[in-house]
N, C-alpha and C positions, 0 to 999 in steps of 0.2 A: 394603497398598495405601496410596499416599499421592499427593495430588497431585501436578503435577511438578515445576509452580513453587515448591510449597513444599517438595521435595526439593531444588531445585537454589538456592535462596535460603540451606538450610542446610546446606550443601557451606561449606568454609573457603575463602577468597578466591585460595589457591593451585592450585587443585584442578584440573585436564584436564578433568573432566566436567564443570567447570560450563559452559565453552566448546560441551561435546556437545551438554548439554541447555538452550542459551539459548533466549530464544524468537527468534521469527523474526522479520526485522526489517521496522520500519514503511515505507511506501511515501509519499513526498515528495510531499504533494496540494498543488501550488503551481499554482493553476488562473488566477491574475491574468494568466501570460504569453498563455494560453490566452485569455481573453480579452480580452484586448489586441489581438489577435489579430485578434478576433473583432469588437471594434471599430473596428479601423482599416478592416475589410473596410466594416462599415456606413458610414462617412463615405467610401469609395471610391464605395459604391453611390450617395450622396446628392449627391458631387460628379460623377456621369457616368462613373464609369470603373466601368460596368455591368459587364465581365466578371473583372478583378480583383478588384474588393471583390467579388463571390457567389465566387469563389476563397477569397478571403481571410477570408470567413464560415463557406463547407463547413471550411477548417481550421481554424479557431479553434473552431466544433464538434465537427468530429473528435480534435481534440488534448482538449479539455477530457474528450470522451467517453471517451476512453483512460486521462485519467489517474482517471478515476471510477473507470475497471474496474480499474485498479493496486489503488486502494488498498481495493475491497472486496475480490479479492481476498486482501488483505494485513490487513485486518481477518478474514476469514474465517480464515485459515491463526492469526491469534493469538489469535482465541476455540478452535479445535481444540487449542493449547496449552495454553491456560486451563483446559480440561476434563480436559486427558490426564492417565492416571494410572498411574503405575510401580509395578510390586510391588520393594518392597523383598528378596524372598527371590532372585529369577529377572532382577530388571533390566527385565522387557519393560514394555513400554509398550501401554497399553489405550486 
């Protein structure tokens, strides 16, 4: 048994499998548009266009909220890789 990162780290650079057993890729947490967003809505609200800006706030919270849940789940799925661990006789993965 060995772990998988450290199987797949020493795989030769040519290798199929090291493509099998990559980890999985990171999730793009770029929350600035998001609230950007999320500000425009509040100086909507603060110059009178009440129903746009609270528009333009729910999404700039929604979106930021979205890209939260991307990337825990994408932190979650590459700590489950971090742990995993192949037997080197059978291949399988634990």
């Amino acid at each position: 048994m060995q772990l998988l990162s450290h199987y797949r780290d020493s795989l030769p650079p040519g290798s199929p499998l090291r493509s099998a057993y990559a980890p999985p890729a990171a999730a793009d947490a770029a929350y600035l548009p998001a609230v950007g967003v999320a500000l425009l809505g509040v100086v909507g609200l603060v110059s009178g266009v009440i129903l746009a800006g609270l528009a333009a706030v729910v999404a700039g919270l929604g979106w930021g909220a979205l890209i939260r849940k991307r990337a825990d789940q994408a932190g979650m799925a590459r700590a489950e890789w971090d742990s995993a661990l192949i037997c080197l006789a059978c291949t399988g993965r634990f």
